[in-house]
C-alpha positions in Angstrom: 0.0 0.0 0.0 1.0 3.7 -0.4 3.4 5.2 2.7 2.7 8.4 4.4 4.5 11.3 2.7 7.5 11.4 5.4 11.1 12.4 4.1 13.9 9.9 4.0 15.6 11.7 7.6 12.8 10.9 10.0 11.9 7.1 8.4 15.6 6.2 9.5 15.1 8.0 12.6 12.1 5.6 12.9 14.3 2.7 12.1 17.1 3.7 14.7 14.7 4.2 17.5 12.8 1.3 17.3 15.3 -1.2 16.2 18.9 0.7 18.0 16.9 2.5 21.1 14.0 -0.6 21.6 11.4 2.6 22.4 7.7 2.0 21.6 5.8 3.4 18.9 4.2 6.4 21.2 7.9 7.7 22.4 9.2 7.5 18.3 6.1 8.9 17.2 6.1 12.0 20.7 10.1 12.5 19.8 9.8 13.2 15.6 6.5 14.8 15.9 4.4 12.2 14.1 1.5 9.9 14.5 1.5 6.7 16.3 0.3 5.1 13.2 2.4 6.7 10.9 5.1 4.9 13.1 3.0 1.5 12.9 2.7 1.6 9.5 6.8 2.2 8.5 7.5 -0.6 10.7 5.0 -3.0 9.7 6.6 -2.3 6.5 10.2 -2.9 7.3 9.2 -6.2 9.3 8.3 -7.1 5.5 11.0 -6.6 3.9 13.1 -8.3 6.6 14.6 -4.9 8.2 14.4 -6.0 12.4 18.1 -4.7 13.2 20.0 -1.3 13.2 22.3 -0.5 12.0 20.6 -1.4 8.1 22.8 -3.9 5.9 24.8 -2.3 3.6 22.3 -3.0 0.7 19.6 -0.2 2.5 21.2 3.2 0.9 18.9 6.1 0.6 18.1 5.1 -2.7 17.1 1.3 -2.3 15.0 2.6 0.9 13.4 5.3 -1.4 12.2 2.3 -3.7 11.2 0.2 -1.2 9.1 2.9 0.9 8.1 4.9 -1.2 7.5 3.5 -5.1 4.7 1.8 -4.5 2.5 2.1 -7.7 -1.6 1.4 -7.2 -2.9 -1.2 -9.2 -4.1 -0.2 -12.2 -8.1 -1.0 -12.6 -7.9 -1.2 -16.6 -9.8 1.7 -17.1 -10.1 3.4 -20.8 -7.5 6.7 -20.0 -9.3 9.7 -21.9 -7.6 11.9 -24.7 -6.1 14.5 -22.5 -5.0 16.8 -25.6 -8.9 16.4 -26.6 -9.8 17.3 -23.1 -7.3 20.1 -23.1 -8.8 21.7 -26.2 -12.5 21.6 -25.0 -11.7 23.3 -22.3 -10.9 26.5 -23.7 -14.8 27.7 -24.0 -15.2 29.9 -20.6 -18.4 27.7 -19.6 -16.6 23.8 -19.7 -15.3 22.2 -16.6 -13.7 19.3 -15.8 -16.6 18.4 -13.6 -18.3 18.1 -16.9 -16.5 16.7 -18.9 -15.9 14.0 -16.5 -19.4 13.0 -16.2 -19.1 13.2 -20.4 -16.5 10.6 -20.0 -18.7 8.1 -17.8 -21.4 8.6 -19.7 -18.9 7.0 -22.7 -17.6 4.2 -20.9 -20.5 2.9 -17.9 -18.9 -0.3 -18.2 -16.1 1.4 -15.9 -14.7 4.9 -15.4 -12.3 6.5 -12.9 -13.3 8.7 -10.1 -13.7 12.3 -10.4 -10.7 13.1 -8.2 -9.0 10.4 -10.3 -9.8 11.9 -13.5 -8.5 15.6 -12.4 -5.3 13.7 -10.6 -4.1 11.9 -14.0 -5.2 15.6 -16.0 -2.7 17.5 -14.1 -0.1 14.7 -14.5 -0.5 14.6 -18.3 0.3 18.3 -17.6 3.4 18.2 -15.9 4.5 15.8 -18.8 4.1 18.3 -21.9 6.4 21.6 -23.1 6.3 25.0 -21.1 4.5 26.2 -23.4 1.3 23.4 -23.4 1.0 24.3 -19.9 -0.8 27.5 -20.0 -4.7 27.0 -20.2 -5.9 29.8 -22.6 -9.4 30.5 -22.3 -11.5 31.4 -25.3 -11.5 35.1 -26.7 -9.3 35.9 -23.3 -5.2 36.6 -24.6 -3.8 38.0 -27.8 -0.3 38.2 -27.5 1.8 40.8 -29.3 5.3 41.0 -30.4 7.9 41.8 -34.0 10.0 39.7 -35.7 13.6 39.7 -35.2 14.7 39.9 -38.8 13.4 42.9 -41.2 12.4 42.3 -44.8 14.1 44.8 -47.4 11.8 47.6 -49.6 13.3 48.8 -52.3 13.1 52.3 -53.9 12.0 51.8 -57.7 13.1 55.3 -58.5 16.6 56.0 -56.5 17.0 52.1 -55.7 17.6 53.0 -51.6 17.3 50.2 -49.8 14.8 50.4 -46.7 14.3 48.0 -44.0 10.2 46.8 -42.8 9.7 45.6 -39.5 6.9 42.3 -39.1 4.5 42.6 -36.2 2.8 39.8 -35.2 -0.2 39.1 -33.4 -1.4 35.0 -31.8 -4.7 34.6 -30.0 -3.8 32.6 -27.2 -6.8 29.5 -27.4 -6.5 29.1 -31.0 -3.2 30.0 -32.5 -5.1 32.3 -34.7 -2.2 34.6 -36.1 -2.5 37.8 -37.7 1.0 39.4 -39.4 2.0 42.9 -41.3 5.1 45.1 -42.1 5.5 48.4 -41.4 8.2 50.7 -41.3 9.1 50.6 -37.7 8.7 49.9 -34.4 8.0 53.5 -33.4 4.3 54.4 -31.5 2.4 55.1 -34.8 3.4 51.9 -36.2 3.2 49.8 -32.9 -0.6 51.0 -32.1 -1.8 50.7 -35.8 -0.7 47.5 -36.0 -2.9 46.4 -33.0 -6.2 48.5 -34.4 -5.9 46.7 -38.0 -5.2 43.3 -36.0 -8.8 43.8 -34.1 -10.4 44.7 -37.6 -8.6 41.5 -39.3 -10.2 39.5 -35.9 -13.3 40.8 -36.4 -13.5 41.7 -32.3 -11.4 42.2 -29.5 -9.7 39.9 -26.6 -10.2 40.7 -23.2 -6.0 41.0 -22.4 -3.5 41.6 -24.8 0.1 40.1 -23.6 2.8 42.9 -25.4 6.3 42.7 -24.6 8.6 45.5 -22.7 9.4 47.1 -26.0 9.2 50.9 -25.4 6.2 51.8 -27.5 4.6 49.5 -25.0 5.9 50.3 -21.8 7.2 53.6 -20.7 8.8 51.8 -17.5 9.7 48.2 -17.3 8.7 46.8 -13.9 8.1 43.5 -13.1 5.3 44.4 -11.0 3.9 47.7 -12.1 4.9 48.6 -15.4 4.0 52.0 -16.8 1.8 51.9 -20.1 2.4 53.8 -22.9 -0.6 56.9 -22.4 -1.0 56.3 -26.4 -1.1 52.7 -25.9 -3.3 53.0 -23.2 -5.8 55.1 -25.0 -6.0 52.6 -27.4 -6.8 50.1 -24.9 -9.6 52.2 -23.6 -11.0 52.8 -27.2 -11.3 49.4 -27.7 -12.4 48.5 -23.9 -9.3 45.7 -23.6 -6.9 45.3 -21.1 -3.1 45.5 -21.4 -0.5 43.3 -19.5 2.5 43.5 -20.2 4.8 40.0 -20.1 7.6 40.2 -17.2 10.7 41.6 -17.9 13.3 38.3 -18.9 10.4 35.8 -18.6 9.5 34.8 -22.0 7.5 32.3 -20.9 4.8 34.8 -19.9 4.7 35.5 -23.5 5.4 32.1 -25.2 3.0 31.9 -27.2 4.0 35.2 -29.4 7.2 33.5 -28.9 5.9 30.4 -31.1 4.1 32.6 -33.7 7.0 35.1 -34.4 9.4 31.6 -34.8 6.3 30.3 -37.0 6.1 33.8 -39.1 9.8 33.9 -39.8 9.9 30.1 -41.0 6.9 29.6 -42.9 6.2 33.4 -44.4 9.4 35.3 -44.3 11.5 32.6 -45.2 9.9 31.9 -48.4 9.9 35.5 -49.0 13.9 36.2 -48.9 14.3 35.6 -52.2 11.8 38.2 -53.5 12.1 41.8 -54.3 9.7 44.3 -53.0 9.1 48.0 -54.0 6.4 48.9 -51.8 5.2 48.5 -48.4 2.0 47.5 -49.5 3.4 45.2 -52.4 4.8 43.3 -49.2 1.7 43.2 -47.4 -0.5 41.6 -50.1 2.4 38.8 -50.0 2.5 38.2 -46.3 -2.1 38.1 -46.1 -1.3 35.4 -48.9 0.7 33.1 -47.1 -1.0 34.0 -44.1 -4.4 32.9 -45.1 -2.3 29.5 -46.1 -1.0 29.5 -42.6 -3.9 30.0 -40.6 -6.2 27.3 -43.1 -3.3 24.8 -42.5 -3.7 21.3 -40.5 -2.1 21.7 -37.1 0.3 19.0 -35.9 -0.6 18.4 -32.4 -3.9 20.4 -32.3 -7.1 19.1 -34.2 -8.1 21.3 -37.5 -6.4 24.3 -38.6 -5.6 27.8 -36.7 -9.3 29.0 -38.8 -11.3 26.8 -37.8 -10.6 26.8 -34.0 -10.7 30.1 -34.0 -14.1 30.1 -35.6 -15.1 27.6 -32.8 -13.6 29.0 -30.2 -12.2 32.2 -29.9 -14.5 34.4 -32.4 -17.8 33.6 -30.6 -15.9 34.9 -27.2 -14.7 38.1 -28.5 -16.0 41.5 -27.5 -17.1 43.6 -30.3 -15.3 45.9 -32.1 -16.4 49.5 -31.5 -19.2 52.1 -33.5 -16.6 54.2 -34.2 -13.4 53.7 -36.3 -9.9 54.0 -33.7 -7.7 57.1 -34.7 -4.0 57.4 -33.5 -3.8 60.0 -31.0 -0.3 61.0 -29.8 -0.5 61.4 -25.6 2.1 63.3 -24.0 2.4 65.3 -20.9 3.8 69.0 -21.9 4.9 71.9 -19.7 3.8 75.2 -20.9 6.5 77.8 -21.2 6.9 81.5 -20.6 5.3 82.3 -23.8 2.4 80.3 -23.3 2.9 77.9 -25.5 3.1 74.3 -25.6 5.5 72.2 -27.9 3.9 69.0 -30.1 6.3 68.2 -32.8 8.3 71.3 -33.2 5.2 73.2 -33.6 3.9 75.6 -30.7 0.2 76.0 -29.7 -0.8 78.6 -27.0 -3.1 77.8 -24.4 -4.4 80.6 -21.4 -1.5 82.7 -20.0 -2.2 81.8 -16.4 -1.4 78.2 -17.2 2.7 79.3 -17.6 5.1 77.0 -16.4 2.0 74.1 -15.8 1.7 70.5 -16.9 -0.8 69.3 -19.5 -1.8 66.4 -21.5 -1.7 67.1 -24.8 -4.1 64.7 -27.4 -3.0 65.1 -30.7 -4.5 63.4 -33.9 -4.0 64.2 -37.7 -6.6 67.0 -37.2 -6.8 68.5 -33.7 -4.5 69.2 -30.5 -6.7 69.4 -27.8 -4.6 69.9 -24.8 -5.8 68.8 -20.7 -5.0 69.9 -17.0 -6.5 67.4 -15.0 -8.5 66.2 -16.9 -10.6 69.6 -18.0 -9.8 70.7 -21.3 -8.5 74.2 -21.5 -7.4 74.5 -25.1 -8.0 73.2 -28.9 -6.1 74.4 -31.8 -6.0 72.9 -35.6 -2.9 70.3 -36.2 0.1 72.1 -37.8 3.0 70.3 -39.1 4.9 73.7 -39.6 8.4 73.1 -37.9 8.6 76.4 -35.9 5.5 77.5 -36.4 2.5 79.1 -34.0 -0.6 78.6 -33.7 -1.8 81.4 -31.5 -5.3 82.5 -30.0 -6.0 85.7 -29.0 -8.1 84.4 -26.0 -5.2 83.1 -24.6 -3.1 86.2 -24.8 -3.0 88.5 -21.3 -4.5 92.0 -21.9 -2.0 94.7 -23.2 0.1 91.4 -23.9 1.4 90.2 -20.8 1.1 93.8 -19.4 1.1 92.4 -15.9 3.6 89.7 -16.1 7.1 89.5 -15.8 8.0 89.2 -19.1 7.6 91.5 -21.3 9.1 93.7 -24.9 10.4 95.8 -22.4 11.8 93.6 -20.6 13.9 92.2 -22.7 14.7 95.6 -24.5 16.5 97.0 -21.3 18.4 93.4 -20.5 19.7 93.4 -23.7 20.9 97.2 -23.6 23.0 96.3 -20.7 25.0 94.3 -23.4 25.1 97.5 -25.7 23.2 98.9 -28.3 24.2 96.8 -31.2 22.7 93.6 -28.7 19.3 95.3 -28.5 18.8 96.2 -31.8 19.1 92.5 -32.5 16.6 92.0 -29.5 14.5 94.2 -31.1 14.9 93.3 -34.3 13.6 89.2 -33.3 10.8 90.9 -31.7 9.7 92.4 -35.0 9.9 89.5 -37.1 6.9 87.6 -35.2 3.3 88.7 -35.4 3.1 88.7 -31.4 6.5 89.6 -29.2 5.8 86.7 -27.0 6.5 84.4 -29.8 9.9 85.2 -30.1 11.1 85.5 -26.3 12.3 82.1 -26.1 14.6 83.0 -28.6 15.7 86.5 -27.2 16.5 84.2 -24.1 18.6 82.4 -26.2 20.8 85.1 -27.2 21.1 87.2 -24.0 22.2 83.6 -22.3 24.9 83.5 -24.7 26.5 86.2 -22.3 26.7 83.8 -19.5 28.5 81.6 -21.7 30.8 84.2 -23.3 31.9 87.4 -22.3 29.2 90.2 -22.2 31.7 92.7 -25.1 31.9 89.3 -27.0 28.2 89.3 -27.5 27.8 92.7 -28.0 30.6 92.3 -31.5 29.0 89.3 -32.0 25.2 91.0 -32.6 27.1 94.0 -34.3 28.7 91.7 -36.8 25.0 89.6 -37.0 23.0 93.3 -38.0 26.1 94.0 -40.5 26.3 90.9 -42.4 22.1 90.4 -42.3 22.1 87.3 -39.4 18.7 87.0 -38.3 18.8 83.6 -36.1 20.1 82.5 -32.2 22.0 79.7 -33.8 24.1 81.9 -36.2 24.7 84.2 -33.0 26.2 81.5 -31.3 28.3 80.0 -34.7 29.7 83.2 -34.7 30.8 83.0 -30.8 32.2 79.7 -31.3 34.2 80.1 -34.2 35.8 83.5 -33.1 34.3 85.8 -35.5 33.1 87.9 -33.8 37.2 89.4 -33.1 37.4 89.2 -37.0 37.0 92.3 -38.6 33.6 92.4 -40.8 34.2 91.5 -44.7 35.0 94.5 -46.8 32.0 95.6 -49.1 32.5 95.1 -52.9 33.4 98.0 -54.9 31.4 98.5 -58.0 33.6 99.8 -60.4 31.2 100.5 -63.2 29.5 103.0 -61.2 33.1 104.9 -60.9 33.6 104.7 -64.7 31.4 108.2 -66.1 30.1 106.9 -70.0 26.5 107.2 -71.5 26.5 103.6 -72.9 27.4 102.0 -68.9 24.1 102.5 -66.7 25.5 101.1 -63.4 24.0 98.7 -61.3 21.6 101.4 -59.7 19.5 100.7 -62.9 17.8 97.4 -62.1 16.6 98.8 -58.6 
């Protein structure tokens, strides 16, 4: 019969004390914590296998002891053992149990069946016995895991012939293997969160979790515990009403299954693909849905049916439902508004109330709007611009008699500069006037008048006089002209115009053509 789970330490001990000490089964079982029968049952055993002296024959090592006490196997009653992979897949669906499925199973074979507890024993046994990655019990509809391919697939310009690189995402719903695949460009945010809306369209619905990895369009902050979402990603997720969990940092496992289907992608679609030349993303594309569709309607080895139809079965009837409204990439970023009132998206600056200076926003951006938060109440919306340096200002948000009352002001900036000397605030002035309000301009006049911390205060002021001279109008040209020493060079001599010295009827000097 079976022994009481005991480890190998206290079943000598047992032996010692009733064979080397003579003490009675009470005092053994009072002096290592045990029962009495526990005690009677070890050494009815031993008396069996002809143990009755101590200390044990040679032949009684740890491991022979281990056999002998221990590997006892139950006699097996001949029952029909059910198809565990077959029991495996049905339950997936939310709504199947074991307890069903076991009273399924009797209902098959009423000549003779095992137990319940039985049944669920030799389950989790069959278990233990299959790959990592069989272990995980996806439910239907629940897990889409997310992740790229390691190699990149080459697009070639037709017209120059430059060679670009495409990134592969992939996508695997967790119950049915389902797989969805495309190339893009990058790995950046756009791409990354794209990706995921025309996988949900391609699935018809939406998993409750999707299983990303730590990749940085993902996750902000990597923590095994509480790891920070991308506020982009996250929107998405909230469009869609899904869930994201990221995998654990360095435990692939978590994520084995995107694992699989990114070794799958690269061996079945991009390897047959190598060979080819592309000149277009979407070229690409319509070659990886083809061999995808051949994927997915392809007979699984260890599975019953193909990735289609048990995703038909299972997972598609368990999906949410994709939303009324079409998803459209919003950029989410928290933005501190400067001195100016203005807030940076892109290297374009909207304005937003003046007595929101030096706060921090949320800023929504999508291909038409920039609508722009502070705790949650919006305060500002403004057209999208793509203008690098541009501004998109609203009166509203300007202070009466511009900034009249704050600290910053034309004036301002007009008497620090003249500290520097005159040629310094002419340029002062002269950034000031190139901008349709002065506030759009004082980060710039900050930049220049800082210029003196850096350098000496009469090296500025040469350096601005050179800049009016020789018709510099930018910070950055200021500062080349610090750097490089210039601005002890003497300025350029002006041309001399030699016709205009020479007195004839026929010359007409350059004064003509102005």
């Amino acid at each position: 019969m079976p022994m009481a789970p005991i480890s190998m330490r206290k079943l000598k001990e047992i032996l010692r004390l009733k064979y080397g000490c003579l003490l009675s089964h009470r005092k053994i079982a009072k002096s290592l914590s045990v029962s009495a029968s526990i005690v009677s049952i070890y050494a009815i055993r031993a008396t069996s296998l002809g143990i009755t002296s101590w200390p044990l024959d040679e032949k009684w090592n740890d491991e022979t002891l281990q056999r002998a006490f221990f590997k006892t196997k139950p006699k097996s009653k001949g029952y029909i053992i059910p198809n565990w992979s077959v029991v495996q897949q049905e339950l997936r669906p939310k709504t199947m149990t074991l307890q069903l499925l076991w009273e399924e199973y009797g209902e098959r074979y009423p000549e003779g069946f095992y137990s319940y507890n039985h049944f669920c024993r030799l389950y989790k046994t069959w278990l233990k016995c299959q790959k990592p990655s069989m272990r995980q019990n996806h439910k239907a509809g629940e897990k889409l895991f997310v992740d790229y391919c390691g190699p990149t697939m080459n697009i070639v310009d037709s017209t120059t012939g430059e060679c670009r690189t495409a990134q592969v995402f992939v996508a695997v719903m967790g119950a049915s293997n389902y797989t969805f695949a495309e190339a893009t460009f990058s790995q950046k945010l756009e791409d990354w969160v794209m990706s995921h809306a025309r996988c949900f369209e391609f699935l018809g619905g939406v998993p409750e979790l999707v299983i990303p990895d730590n990749l940085k369009s993902a996750v902000t902050k990597a923590c095994r515990y509480e790891p920070d979402l991308n506020p982009t990603y996250q929107q998405l997720a909230a469009h869609y009403d899904t869930v994201i969990v990221p995998a654990r940092p360095y435990k692939p496992k978590d994520k084995s299954k995107a694992e699989v289907g990114v070794q799958i992608v690269e061996r079945w679609i991009m390897a047959r693909l190598r060979k080819e030349v592309f000149f277009s993303l979407r070229q690409l594309n319509q070659k990886i849905q083809t061999l995808l569709t051949d994927l997915n309607q392809r007979q699984m080895k260890k599975h019953p049916g193909s990735r289609l139809s048990q995703f038909e079965a299972i997972d598609k009837p368990a999906l949410k439902p994709l939303p009324s409204q079409p998803y459209r990439y919003t950029l989410v970023k928290q933005v501190k508004v400067h001195i100016d009132y203005h807030i940076e998206i892109e290297k374009h600056y909207y304005s937003v109330p003046h007595a929101l200076i030096k706060k921090k926003l949320e800023a929504h951006a999508t291909g038409q709007l920039v609508t722009l938060y502070q705790q949650g109440v919006q305060v500002a919306v403004h057209p999208r611009s793509y203008r690098v340096g541009g501004h998109s200002t609203l009166d509203i948000h300007m202070p009466i008699g511009h900034q009249k009352q704050q600290q910053w002001t034309p004036e301002r900036f007009e008497s620090w500069a003249r500290k520097f000397g005159r040629s310094t605030e002419q340029f002062v002035i002269q950034l000031m006037q190139t901008k349709k309000h002065p506030e759009q301009s004082y980060r710039a006049c900050m930049g220049v008048l800082s210029l003196g911390k850096k350098f000496t205060d009469k090296r500025l002021e040469a350096a601005c006089y050179r800049a009016l001279a020789t018709g510099v109008t930018r910070v950055n040209q200021v500062k080349a002209i610090l750097e490089k020493g210039l601005d002890s060079q003497p300025l350029p001599e002006k041309q001399r115009d030699l016709l205009s010295e020479i007195d004839h009827q026929n010359i007409r000097g350059n004064h003509y053509y102005h």
